[in-house]
C-alpha positions as CSV (number, residue, x, y, z in Angstrom):
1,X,211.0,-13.2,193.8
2,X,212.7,-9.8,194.7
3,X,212.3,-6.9,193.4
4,X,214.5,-4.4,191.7
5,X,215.2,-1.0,192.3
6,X,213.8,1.2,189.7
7,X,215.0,4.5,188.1
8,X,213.3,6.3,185.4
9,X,215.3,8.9,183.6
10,X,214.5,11.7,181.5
11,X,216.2,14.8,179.9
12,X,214.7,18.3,179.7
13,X,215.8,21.4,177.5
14,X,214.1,24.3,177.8
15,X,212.3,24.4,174.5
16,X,209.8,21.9,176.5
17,X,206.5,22.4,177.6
18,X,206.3,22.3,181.0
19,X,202.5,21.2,180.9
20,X,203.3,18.0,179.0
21,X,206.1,17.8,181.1
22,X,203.8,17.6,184.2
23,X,201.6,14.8,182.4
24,X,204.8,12.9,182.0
25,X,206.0,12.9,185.5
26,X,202.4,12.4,187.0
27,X,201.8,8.9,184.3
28,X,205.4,7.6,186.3
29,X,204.9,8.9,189.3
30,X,201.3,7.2,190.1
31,X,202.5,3.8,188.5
32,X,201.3,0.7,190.3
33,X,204.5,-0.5,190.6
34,X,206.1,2.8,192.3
35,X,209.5,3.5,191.1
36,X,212.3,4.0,193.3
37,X,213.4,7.3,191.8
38,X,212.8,9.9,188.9
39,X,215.9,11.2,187.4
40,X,215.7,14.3,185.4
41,X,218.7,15.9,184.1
42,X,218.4,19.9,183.1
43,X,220.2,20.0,179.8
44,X,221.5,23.4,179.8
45,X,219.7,26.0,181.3
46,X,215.9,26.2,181.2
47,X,212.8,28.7,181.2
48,X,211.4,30.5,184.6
49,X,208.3,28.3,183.3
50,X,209.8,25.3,183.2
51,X,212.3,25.7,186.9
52,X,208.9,26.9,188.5
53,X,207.0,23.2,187.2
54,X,210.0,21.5,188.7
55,X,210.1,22.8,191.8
56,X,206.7,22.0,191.8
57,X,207.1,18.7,190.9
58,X,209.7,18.0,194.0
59,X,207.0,19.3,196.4
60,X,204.6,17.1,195.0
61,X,206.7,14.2,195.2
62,X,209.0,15.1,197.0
63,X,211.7,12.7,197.0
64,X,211.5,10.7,194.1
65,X,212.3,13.5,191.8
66,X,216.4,14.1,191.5
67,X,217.1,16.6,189.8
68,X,220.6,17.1,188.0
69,X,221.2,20.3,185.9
70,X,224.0,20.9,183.3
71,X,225.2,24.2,182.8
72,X,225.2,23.9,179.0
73,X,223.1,22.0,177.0
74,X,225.1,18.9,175.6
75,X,222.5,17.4,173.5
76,X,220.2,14.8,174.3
77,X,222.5,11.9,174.0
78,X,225.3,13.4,175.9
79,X,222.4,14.8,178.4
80,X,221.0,10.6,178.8
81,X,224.7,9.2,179.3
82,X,225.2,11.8,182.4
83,X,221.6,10.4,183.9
84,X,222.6,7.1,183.1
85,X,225.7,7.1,185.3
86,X,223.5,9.2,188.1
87,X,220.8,6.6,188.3
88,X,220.6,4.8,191.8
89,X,219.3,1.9,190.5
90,X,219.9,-1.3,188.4
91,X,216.9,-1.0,186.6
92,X,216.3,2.0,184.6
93,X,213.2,3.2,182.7
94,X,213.4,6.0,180.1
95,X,210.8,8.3,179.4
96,X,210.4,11.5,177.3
97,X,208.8,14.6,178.6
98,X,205.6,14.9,176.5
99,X,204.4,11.2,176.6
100,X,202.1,9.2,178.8
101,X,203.1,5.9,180.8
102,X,200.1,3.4,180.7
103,X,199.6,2.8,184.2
104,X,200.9,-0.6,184.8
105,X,203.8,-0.1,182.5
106,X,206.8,-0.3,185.2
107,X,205.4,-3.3,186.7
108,X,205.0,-5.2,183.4
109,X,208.1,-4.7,182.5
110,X,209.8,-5.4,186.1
111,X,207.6,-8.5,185.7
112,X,209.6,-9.4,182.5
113,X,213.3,-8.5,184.1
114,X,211.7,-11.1,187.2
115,X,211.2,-14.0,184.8
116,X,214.1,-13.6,183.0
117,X,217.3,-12.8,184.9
118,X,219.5,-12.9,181.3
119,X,217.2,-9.9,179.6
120,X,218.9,-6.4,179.7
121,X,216.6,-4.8,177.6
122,X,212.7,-4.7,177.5
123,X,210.5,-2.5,175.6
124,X,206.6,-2.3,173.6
125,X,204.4,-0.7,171.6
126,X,203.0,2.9,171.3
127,X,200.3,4.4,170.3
128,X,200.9,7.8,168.5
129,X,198.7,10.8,169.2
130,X,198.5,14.9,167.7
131,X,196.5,16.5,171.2
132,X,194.2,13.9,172.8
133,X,195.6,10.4,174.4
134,X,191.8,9.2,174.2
135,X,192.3,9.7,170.5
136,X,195.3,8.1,168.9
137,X,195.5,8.0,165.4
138,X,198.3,5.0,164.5
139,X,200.2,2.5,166.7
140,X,203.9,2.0,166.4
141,X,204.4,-1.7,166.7
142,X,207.7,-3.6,167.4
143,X,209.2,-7.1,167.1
144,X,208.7,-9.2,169.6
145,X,211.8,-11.7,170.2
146,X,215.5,-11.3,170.4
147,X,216.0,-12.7,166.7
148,X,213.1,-10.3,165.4
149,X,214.5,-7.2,166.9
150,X,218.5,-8.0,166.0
151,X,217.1,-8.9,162.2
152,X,215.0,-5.4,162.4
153,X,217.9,-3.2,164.3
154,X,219.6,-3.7,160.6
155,X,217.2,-1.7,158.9
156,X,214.9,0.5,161.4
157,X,215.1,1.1,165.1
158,X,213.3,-2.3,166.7
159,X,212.6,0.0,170.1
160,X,210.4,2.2,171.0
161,X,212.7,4.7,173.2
162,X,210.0,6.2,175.6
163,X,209.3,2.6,176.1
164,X,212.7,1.3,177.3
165,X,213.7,-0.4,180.6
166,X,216.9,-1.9,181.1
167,X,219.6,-2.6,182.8
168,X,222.6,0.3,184.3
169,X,225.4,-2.6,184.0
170,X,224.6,-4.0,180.3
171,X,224.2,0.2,179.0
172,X,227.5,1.0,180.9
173,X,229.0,-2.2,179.4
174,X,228.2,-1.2,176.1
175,X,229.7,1.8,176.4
176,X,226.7,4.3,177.5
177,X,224.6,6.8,175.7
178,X,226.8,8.7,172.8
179,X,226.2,12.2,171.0
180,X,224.4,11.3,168.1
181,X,221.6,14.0,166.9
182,X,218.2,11.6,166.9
183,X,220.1,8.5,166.8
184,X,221.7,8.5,169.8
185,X,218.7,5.8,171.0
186,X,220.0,4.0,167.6
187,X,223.1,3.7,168.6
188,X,222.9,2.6,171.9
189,X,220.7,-0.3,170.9
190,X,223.4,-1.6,168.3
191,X,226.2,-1.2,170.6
192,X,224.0,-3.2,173.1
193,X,223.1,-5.7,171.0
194,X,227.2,-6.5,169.9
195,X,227.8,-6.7,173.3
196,X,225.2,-9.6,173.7
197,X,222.4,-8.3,175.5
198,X,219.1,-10.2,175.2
199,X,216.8,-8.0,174.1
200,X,212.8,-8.4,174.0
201,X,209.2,-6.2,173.2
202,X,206.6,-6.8,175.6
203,X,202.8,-7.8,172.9
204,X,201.6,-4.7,174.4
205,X,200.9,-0.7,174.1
206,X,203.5,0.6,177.4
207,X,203.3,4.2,176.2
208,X,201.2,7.0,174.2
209,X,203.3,9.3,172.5
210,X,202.7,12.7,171.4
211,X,203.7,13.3,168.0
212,X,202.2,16.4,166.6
213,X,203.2,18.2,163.2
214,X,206.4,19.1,164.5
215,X,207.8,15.2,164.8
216,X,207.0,15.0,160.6
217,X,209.1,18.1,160.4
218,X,211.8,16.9,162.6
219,X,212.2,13.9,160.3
220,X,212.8,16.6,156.7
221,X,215.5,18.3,155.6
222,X,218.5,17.7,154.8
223,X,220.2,17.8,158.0
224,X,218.4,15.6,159.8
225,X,219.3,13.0,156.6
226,X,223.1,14.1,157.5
227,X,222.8,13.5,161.2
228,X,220.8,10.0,160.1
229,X,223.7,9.4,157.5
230,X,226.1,10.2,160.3
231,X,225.4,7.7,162.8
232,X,224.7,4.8,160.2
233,X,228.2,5.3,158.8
234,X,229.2,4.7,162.8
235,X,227.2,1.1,162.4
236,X,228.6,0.2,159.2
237,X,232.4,1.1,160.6
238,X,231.5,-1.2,163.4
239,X,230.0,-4.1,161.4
240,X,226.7,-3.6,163.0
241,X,225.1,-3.1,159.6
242,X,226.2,-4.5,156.0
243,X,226.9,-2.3,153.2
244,X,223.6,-2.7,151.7
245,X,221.8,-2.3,154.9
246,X,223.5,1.1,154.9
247,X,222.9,2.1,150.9
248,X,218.8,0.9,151.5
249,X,218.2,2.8,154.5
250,X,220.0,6.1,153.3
251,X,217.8,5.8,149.9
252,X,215.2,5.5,152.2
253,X,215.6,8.2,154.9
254,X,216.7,10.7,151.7
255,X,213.0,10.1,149.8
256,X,211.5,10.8,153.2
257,X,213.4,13.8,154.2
258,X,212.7,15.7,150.6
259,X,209.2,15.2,150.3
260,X,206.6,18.3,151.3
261,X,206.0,18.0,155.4
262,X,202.2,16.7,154.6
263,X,203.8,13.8,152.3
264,X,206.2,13.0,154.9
265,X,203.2,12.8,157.3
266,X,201.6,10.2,155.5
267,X,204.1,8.0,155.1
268,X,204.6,7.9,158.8
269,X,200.9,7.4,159.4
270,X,200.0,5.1,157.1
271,X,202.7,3.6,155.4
272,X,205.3,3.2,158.8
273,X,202.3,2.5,161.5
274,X,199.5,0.9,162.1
């Protein structure tokens, strides 16, 4: 079977720390399936901490590393659908830049795209960690099969983000990456889904993800619940969701954005993981 060509595509904004961001690029970079390219798009300008790691970065690996800046910062979503349309490659990983690839993540996942020519989407599991990868404390785990994950869409996001490889031509047929404040992942899965991708989860942990206190934070306050609010009223106006998909998950995402930060930390832990 021939292979694909392979891009991996993250966003960087220069509240990022550019030591996580050198563990991220080193877990892709030293896959055992090496990838064809590593496209990083500079949303907005960045710190003199964060162009020096890059430019280290390209004279490590010279180049694999493309780098695209912006010279405002659009937003993440906004930031995603410019790499998207920059990508070389049919195949395109995404990746965040504070987590850590497993090391036989790209080629596990190429694997699936090889055995199935009709998937256009592939993710997995994560495991969840506050400072030490050796030491995760919960797993995030996924449907499995393309009826699972179009049953779970409905209600929660059935992807892992960081895990994500699919293809440039089902993304771009679905209309790309859209601005959409920490649902712009979301959305792009629906819109993929109504335009008949097949979508799958690999049984298997692709990534380890740093969470930290600031994620439960993230998550609070009422506008977060507004930008969350926002893009579901975008599903519901394009049938993706039913009405009482959208009332249950609003009730939902309200009671978790209220509650103290330490509440809100424990239902992630121990009520939303593993």
């Amino acid at each position: 079977m021939e292979k694909y060509g392979i891009s991996v595509l993250l966003s960087v904004y220069k509240k990022e720390n550019a030591e996580y961001l050198r563990g991220a690029i080193y877990s892709i970079a030293r896959q055992t399936r090496i990838v064809d390219e590593i496209v990083i798009v500079e949303d907005g300008p960045l710190t003199d901490t964060l162009y020096a790691e890059l430019e280290y970065l390209e004279e490590r690996f010279g180049r694999l590393i493309k780098r695209y800046p912006l010279k405002s910062n659009v937003g993440l979503g906004l930031a995603l659908k410019y790499g998207v349309e920059r990508c070389a490659n049919e195949l395109i990983a995404r990746m965040d830049t504070d987590d850590i690839a497993i090391s036989n993540r790209i080629e596990v996942q190429e694997k699936a795209f090889l055995e199935d020519p009709f998937l256009d989407i592939v993710g997995g599991h994560i495991e969840e960690f506050d400072t030490d990868p050796e030491n995760p404390h919960s797993k995030r785990l996924v449907p499995l099969s393309h009826a699972e994950i179009v049953k779970y869409q409905k209600k929660r996001s059935a992807f892992n983000h960081m895990t994500v490889m699919f293809r440039k031509s089902a993304v771009l047929r679905a209309g790309n990456y859209e601005d959409g404040l920490y649902m712009e992942d979301d959305l792009l899965w629906h819109n993929m889904i109504a335009t008949f991708s097949k979508t799958k989860n690999i049984d298997m942990i692709l990534c380890k993800v740093r969470v930290g206190n600031g994620m439960y934070e993230r998550r609070g306050g009422l506008d977060y619940f507004e930008y969350y609010k926002e893009a579901r009223e975008k599903m519901l106006a394009r049938k993706q969701i039913s009405y009482k998909d959208y009332i249950l998950s609003l009730a939902i995402q309200l009671g978790v954005a209220i509650v103290p930060n330490n509440a809100r930390e424990f239902i992630f832990k121990k009520l939303l993981r593993k």
